[in-house]
Backbone as a chain_set.jsonl record, in Angstrom:
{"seq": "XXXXXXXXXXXXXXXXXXXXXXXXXXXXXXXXXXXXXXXXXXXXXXXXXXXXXXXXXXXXXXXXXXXXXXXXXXXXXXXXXXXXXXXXXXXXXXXXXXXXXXXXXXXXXXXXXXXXXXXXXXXXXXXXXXXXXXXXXXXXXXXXXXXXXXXXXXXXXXXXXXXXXXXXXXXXXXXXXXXXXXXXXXXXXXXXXXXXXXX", "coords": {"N": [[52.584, -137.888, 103.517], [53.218, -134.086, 103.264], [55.605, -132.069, 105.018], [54.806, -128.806, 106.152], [56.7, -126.933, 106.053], [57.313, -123.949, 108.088], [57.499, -120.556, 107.318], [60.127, -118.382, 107.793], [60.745, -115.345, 109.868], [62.526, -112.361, 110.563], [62.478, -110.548, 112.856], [64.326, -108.737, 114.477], [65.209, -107.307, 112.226], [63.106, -105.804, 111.229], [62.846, -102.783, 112.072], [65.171, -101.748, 110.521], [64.654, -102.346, 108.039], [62.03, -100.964, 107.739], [63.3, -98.166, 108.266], [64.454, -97.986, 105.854], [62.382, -98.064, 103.62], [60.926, -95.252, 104.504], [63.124, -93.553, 103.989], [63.58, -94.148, 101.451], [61.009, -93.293, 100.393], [61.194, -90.624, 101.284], [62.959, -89.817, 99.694], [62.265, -90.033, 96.953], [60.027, -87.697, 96.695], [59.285, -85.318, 95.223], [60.708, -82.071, 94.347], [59.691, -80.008, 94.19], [57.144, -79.752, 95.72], [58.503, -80.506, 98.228], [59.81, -79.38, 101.515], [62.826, -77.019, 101.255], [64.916, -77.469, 102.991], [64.558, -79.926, 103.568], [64.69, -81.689, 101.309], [67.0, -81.055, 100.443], [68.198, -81.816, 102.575], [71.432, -84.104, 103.509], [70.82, -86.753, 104.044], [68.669, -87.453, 102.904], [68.69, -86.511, 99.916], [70.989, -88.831, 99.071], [69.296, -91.268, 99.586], [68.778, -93.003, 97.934], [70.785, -94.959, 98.346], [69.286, -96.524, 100.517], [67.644, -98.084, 98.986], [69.549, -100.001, 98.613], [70.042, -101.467, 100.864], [67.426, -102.398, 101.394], [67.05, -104.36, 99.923], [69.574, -106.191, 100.388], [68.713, -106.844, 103.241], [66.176, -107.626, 102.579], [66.693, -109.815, 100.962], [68.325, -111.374, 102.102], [66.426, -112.276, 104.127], [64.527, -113.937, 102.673], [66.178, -115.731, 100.979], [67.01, -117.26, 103.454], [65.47, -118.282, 103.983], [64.617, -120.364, 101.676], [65.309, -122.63, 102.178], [63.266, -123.927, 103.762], [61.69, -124.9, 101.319], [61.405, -127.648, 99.437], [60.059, -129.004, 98.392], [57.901, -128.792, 94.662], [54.937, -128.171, 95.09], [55.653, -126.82, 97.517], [57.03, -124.498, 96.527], [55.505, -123.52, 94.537], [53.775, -122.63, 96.191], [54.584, -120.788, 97.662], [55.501, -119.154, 95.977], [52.447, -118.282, 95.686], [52.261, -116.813, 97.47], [53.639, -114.597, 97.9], [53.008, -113.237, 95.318], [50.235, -112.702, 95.8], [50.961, -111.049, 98.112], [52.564, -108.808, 96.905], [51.291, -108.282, 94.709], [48.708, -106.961, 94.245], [48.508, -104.057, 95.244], [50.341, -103.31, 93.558], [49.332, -103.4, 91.057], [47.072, -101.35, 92.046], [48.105, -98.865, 92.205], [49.475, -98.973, 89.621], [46.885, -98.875, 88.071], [46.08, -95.988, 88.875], [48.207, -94.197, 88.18], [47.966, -94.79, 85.565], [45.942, -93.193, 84.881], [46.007, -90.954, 86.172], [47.814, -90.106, 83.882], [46.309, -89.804, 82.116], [44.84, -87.794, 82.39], [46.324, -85.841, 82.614], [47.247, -85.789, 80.269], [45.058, -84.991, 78.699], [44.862, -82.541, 80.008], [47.131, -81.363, 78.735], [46.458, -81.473, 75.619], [44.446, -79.303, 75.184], [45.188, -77.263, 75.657], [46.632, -76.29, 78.047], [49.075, -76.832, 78.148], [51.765, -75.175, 78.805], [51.993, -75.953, 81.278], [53.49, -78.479, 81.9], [56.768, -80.431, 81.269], [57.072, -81.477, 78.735], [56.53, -81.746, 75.248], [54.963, -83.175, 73.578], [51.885, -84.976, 72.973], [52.28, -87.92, 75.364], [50.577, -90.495, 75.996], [50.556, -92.86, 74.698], [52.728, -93.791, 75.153], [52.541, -94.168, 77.793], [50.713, -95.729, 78.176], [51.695, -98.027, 77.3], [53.526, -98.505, 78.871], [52.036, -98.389, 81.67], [51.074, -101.463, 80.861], [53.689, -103.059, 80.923], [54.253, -102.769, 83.548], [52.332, -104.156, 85.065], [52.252, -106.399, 83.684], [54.596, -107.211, 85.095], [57.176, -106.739, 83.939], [58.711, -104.939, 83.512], [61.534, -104.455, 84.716], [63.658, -105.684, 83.461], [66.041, -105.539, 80.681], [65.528, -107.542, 78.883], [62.752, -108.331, 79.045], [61.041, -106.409, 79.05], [60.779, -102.67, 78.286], [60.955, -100.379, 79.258], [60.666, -98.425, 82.444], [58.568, -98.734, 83.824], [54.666, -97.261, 84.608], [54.639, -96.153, 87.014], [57.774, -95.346, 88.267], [59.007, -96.597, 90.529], [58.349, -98.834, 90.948], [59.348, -100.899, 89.488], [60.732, -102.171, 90.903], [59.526, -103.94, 92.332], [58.616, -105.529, 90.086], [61.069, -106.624, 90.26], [61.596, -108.606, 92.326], [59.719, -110.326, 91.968], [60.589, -111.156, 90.028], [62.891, -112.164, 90.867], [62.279, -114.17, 93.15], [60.872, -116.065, 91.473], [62.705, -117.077, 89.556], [65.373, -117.864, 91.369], [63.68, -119.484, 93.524], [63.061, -122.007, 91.826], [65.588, -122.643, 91.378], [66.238, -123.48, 93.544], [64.379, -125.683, 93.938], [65.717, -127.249, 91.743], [67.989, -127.848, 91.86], [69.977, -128.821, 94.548], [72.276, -128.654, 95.495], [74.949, -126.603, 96.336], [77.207, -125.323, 94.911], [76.718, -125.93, 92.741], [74.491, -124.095, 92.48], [75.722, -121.602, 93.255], [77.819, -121.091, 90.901], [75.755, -121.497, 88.799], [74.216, -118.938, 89.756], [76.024, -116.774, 89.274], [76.729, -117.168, 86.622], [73.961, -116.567, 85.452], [74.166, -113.999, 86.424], [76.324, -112.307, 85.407], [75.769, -112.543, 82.673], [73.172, -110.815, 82.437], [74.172, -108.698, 83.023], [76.168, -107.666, 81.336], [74.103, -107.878, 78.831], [72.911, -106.02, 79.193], [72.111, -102.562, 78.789], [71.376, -99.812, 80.752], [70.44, -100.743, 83.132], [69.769, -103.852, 85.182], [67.981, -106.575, 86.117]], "CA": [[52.058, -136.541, 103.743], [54.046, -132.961, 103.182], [55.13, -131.61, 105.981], [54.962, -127.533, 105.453], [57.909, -125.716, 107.009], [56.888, -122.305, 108.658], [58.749, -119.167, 106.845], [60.538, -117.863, 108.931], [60.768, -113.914, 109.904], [63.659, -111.638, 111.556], [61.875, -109.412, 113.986], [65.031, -107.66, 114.498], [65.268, -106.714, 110.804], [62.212, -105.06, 110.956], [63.05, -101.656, 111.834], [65.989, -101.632, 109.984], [63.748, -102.491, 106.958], [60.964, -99.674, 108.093], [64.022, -97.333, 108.197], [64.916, -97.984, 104.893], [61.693, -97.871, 102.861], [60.706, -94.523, 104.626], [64.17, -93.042, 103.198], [63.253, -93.887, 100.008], [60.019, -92.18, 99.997], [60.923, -89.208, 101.14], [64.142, -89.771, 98.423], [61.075, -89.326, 95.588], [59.478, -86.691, 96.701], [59.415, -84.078, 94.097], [61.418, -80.767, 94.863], [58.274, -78.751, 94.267], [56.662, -80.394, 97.008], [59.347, -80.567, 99.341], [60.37, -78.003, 101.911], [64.028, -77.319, 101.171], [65.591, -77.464, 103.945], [63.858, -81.623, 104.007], [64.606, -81.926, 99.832], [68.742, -81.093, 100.413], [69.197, -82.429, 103.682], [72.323, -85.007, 102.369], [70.723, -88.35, 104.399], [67.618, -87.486, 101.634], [69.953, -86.569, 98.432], [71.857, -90.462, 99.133], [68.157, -91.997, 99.974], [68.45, -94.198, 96.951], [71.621, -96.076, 98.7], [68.551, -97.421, 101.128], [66.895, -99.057, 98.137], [70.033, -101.24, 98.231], [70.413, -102.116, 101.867], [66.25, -103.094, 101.425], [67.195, -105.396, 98.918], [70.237, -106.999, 101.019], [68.307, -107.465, 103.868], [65.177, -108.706, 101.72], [67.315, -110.867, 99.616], [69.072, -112.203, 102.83], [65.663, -113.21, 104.917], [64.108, -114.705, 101.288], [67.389, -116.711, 100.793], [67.2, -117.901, 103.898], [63.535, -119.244, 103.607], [64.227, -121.086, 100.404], [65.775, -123.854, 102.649], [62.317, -124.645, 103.858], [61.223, -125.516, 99.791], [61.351, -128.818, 98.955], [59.081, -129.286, 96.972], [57.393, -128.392, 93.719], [54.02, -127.248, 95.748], [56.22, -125.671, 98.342], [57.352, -123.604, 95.558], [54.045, -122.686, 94.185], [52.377, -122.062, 97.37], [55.946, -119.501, 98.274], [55.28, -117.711, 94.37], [51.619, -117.544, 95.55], [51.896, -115.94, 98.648], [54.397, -113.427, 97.918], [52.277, -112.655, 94.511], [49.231, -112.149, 96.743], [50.985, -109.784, 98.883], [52.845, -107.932, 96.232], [50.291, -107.723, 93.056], [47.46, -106.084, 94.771], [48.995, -102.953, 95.394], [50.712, -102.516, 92.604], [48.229, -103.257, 90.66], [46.731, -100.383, 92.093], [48.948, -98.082, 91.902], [49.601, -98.579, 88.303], [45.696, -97.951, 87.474], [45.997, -94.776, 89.253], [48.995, -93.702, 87.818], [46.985, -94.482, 84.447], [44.47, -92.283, 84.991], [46.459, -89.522, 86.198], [48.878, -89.655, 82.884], [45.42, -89.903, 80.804], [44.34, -86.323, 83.023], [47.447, -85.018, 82.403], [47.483, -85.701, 78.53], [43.892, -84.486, 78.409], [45.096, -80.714, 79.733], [48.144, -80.695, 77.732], [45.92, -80.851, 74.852], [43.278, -78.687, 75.78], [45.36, -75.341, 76.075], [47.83, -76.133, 79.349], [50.472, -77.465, 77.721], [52.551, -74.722, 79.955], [52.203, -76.059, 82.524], [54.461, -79.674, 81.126], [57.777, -80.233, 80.517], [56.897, -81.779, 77.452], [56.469, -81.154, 73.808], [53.884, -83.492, 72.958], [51.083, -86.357, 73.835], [52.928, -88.656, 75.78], [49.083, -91.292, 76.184], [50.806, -93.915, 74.049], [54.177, -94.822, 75.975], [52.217, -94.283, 78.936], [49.763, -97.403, 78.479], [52.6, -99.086, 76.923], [54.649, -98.985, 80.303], [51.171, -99.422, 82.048], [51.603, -103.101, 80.742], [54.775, -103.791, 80.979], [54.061, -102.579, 84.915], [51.003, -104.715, 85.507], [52.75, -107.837, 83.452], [55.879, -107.315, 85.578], [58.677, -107.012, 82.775], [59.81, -103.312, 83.591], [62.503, -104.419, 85.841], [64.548, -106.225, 82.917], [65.593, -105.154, 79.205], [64.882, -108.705, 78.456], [61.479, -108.456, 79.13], [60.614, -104.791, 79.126], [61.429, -101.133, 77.398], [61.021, -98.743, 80.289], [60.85, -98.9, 84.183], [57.216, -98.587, 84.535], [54.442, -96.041, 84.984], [55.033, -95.909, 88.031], [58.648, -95.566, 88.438], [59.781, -97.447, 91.757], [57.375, -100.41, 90.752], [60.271, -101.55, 89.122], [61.409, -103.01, 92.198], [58.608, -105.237, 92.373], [58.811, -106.517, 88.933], [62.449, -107.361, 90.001], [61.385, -108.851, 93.123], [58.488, -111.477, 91.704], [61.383, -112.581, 88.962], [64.326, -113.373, 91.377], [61.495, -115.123, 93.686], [60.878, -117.286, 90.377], [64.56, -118.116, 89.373], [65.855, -118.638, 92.756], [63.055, -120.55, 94.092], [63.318, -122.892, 90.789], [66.812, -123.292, 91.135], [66.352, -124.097, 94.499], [64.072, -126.844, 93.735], [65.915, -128.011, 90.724], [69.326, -128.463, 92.315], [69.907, -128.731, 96.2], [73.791, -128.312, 95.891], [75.344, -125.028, 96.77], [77.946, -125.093, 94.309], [75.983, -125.217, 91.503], [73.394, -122.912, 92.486], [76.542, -120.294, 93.068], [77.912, -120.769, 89.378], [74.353, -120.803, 88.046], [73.918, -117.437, 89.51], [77.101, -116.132, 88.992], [76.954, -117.18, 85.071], [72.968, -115.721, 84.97], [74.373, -112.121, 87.027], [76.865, -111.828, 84.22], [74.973, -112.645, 81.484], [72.412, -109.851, 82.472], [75.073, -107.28, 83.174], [76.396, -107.914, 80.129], [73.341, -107.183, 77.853], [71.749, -104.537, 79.337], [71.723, -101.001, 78.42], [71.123, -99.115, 81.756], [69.846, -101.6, 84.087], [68.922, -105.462, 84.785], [67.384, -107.224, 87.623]], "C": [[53.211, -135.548, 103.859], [53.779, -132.449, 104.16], [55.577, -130.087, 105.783], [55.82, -126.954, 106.543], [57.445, -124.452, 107.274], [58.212, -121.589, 108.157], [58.997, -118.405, 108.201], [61.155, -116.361, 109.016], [61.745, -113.583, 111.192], [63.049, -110.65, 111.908], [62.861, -108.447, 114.152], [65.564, -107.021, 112.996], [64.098, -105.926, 110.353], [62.602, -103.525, 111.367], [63.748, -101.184, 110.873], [65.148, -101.357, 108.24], [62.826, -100.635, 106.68], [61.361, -98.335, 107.393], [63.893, -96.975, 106.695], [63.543, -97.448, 103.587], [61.33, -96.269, 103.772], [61.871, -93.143, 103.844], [63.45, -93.007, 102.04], [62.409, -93.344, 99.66], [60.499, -91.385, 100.033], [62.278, -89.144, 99.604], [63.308, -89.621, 96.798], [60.382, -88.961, 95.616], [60.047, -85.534, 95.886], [60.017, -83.14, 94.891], [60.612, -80.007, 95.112], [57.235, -78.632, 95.457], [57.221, -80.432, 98.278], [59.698, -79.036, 100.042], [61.959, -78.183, 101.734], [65.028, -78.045, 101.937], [65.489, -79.555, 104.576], [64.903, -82.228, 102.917], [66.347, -82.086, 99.855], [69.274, -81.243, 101.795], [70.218, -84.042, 102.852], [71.83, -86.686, 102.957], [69.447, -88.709, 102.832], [68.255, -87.468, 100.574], [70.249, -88.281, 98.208], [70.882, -90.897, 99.653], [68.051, -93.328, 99.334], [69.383, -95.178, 97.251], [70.552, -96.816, 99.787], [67.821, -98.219, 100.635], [68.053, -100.455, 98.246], [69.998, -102.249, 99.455], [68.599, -102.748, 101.864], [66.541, -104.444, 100.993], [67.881, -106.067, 99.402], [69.044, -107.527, 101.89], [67.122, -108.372, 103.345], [65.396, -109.88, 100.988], [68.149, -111.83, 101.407], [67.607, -113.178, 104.075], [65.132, -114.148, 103.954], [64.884, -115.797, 101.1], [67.515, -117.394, 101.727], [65.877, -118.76, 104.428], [63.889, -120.067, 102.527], [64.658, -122.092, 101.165], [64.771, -124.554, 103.395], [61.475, -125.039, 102.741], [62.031, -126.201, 99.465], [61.139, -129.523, 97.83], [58.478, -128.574, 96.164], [55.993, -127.518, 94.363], [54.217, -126.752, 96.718], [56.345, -124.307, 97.849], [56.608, -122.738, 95.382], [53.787, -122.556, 94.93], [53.427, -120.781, 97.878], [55.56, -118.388, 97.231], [53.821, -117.123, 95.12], [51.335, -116.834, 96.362], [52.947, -114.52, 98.479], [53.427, -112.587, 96.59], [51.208, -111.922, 95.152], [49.594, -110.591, 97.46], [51.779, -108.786, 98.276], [51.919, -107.101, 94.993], [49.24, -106.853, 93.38], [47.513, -104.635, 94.799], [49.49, -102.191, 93.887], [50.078, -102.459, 91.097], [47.292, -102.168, 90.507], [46.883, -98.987, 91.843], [49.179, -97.697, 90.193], [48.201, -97.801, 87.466], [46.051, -96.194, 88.145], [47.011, -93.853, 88.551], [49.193, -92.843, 86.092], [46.492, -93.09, 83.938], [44.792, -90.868, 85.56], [47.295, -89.291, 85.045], [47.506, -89.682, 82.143], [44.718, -87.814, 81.109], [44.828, -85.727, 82.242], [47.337, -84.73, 81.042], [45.94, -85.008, 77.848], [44.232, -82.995, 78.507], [46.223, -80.808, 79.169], [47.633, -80.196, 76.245], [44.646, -80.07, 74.851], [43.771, -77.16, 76.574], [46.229, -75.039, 77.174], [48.865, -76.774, 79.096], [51.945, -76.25, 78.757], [53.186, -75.182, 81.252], [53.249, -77.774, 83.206], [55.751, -79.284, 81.131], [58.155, -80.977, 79.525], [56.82, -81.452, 75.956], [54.902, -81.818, 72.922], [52.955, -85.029, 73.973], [52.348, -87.464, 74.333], [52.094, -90.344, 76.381], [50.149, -92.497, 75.797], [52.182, -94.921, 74.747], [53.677, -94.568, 77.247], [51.217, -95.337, 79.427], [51.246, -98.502, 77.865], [53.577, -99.485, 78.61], [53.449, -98.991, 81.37], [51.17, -100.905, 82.206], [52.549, -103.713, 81.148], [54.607, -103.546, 82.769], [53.242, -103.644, 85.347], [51.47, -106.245, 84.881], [54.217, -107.998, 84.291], [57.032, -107.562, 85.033], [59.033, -105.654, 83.131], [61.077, -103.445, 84.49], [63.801, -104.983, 84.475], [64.603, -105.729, 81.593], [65.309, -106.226, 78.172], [63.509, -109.026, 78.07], [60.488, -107.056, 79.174], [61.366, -103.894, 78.26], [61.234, -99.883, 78.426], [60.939, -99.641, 81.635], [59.542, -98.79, 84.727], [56.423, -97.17, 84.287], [54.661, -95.38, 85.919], [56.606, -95.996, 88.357], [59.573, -96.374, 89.437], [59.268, -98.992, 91.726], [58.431, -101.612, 89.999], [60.959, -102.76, 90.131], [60.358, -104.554, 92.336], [58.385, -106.285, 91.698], [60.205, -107.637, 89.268], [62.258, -108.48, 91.034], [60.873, -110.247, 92.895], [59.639, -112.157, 90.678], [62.425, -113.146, 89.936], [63.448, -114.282, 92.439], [61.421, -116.799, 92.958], [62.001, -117.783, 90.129], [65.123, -118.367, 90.713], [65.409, -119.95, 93.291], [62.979, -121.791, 93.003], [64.684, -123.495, 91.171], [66.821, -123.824, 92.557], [65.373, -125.521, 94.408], [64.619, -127.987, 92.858], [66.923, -128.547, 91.224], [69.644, -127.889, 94.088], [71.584, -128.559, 96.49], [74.138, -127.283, 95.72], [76.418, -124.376, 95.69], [77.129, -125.346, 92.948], [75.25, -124.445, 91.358], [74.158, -121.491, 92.09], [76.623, -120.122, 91.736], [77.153, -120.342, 88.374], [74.265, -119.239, 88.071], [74.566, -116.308, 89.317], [76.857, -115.82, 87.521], [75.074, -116.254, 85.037], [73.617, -114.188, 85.294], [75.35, -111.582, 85.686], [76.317, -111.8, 82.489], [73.901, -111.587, 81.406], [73.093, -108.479, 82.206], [75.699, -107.028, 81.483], [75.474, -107.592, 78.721], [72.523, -106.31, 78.025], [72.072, -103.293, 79.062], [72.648, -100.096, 79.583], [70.653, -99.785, 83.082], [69.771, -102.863, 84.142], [68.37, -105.132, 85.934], [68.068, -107.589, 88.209]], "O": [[54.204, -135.943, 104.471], [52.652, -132.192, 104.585], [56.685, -129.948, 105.266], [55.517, -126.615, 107.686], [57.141, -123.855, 106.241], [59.4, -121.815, 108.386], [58.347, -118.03, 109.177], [62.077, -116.128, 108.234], [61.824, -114.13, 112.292], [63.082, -109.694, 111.132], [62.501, -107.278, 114.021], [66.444, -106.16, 113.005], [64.07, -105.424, 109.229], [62.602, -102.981, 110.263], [63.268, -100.26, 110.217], [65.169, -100.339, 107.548], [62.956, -99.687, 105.905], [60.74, -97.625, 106.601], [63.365, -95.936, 106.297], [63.789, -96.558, 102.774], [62.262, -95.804, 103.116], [61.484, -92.098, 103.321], [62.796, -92.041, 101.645], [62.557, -92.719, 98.61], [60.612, -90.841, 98.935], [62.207, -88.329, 98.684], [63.8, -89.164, 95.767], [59.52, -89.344, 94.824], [61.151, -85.001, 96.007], [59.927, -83.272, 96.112], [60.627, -79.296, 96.117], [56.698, -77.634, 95.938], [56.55, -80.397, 99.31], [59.823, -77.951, 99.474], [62.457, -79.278, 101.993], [65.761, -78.971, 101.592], [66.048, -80.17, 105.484], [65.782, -83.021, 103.254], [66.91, -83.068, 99.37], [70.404, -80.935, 102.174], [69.804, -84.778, 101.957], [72.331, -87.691, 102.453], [69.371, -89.679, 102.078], [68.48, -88.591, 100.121], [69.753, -88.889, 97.259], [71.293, -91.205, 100.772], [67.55, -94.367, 99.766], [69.214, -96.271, 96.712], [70.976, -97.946, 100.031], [67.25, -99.072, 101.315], [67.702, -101.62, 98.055], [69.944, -103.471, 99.32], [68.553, -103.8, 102.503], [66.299, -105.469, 101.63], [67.388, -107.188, 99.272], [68.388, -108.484, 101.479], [67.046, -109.577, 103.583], [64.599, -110.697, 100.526], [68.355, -113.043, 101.378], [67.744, -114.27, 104.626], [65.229, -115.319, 104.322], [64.318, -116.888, 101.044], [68.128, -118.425, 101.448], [65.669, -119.711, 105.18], [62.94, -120.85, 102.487], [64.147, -123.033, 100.557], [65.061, -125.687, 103.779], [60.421, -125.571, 103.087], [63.184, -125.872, 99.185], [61.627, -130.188, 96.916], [58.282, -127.451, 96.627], [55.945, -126.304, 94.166], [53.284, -126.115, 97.208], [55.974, -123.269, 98.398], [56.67, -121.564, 95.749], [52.811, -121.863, 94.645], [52.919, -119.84, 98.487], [55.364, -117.191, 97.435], [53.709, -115.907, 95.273], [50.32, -116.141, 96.297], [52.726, -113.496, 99.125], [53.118, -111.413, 96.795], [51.174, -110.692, 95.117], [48.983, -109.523, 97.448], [51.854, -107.75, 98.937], [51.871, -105.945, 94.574], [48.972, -105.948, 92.59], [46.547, -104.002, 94.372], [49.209, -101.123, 93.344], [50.326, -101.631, 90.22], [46.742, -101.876, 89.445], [46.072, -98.168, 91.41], [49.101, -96.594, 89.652], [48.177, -96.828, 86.712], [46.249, -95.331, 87.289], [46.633, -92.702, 88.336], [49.688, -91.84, 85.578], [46.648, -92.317, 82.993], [44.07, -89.876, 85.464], [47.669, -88.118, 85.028], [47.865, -89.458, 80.987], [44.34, -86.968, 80.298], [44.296, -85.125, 81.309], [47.326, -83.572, 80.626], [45.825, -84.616, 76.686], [44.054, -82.22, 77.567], [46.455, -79.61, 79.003], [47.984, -79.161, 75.68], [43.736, -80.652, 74.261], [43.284, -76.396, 77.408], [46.616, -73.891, 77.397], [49.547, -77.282, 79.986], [52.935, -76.779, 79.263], [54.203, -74.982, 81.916], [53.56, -78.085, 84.356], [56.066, -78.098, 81.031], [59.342, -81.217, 79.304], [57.397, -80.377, 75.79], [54.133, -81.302, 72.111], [53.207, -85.689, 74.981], [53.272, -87.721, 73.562], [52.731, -91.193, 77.004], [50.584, -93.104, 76.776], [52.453, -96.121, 74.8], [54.559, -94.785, 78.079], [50.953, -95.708, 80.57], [51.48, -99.655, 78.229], [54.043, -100.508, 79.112], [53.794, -99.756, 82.27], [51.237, -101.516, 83.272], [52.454, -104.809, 81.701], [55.017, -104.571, 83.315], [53.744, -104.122, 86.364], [51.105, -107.241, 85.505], [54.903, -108.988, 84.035], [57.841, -108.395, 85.442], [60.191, -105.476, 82.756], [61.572, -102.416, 84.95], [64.937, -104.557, 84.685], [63.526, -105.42, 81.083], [64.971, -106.039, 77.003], [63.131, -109.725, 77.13], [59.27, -107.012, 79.345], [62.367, -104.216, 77.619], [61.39, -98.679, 78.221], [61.058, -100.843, 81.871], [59.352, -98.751, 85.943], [57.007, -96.152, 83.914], [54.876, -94.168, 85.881], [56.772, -97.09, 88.895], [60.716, -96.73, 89.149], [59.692, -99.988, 92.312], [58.29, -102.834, 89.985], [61.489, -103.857, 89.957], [60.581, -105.763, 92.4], [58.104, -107.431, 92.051], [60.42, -108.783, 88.873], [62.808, -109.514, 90.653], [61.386, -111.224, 93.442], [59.688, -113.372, 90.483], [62.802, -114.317, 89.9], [64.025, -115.353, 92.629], [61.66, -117.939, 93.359], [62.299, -118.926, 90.477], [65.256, -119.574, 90.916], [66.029, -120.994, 93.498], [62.766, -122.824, 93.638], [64.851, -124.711, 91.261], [67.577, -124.786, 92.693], [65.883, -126.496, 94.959], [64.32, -129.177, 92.952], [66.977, -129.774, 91.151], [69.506, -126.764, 94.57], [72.028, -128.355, 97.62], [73.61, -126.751, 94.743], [76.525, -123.156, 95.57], [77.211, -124.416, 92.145], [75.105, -123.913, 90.257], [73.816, -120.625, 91.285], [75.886, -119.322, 91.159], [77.328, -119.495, 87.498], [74.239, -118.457, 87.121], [74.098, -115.176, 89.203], [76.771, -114.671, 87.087], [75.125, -115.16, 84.475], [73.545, -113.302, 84.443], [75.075, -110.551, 85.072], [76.568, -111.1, 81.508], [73.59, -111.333, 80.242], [72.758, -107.531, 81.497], [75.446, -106.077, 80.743], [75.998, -107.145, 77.7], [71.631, -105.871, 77.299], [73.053, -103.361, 79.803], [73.834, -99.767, 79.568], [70.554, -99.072, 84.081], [69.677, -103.333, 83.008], [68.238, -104.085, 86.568], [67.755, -108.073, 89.297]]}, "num_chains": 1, "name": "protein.A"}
């Protein structure tokens, strides 16, 4: 019988966390929207350096959970609980995001094109990065051509793939020194053919 290791959570990394994703909202809030004096304070301007410290600390409690997967249905039951609590949302999000770029493209043609900073229908690369949002490839140029409809959703795409290659390589090989090289030789190999971005 498998015995299931309890994931284990840093209570004192939770504010810190909190901190960080509230930055980043207000860090993509539109200008138009914003009161100035919020929009060019300089902790908001440099908001997007809290996307990285999310990602340390997220990448450092995650990393240190994979040492309770063992096994093959450790694995899968780790993909399906983080899927669960990531896909739902963004899921949502992307329909909505839909359905406001289908609005939008409805009054551009229909006489408010003014009110755009466009030139023309934009419907067609906006279901196209729909998909790639909702199949979770916008995070890589491997697997994607844009960053989403939703633009920050990117994160999530990136999120559900290093879940998958990590937690693989952590099942496949249990020694530390090959895992490093592995991910050394994948981090360069990404950096290396991308554009503008990887995962």
């Amino acid at each position: 019988m498998e015995i299931t290791k309890k994931i284990r959570r840093f209570d004192q990394l939770d504010g810190l966390r909190g901190i960080s994703c509230i930055m980043v909202l207000i860090y993509h809030l539109e200008k138009h929207y914003t009161p100035e004096f919020i929009y060019n304070f300089f902790l908001v301007r440099e908001g997007y350096v809290f996307v990285d410290v999310f990602f340390v600390i997220s990448g450092f409690v995650i990393a240190h959970n994979y040492n309770s997967i063992s096994s093959l249905n450790q694995y899968l039951n780790f993909i399906k609980k983080r899927f669960k609590r990531l896909y739902p949302l963004l899921f949502f999000s992307a329909c909505f995001y839909l359905i406001f770029y289908i609005f939008r493209d409805f009054l551009f043609k229909n006489g408010y094109e003014f009110l755009f900073n466009f030139n023309e229908s934009q419907i067609s690369n906006d279901i196209r990065d729909f998909f790639e949002t909702i199949l979770l490839t916008n995070s890589s140029p491997l697997l994607g051509t844009s960053i989403g409809v939703n633009s920050p959703s990117w994160s999530i795409s990136a999120e559900m793939i290093c879940y998958i290659f990590f937690g693989a390589l952590t099942i496949i090989n249990k020694k530390p020194i090959v895992k490093f090289f592995t991910i050394i030789i994948c981090v360069f190999i990404l950096i290396n053919i991308s554009d503008s971005y990887s995962v």
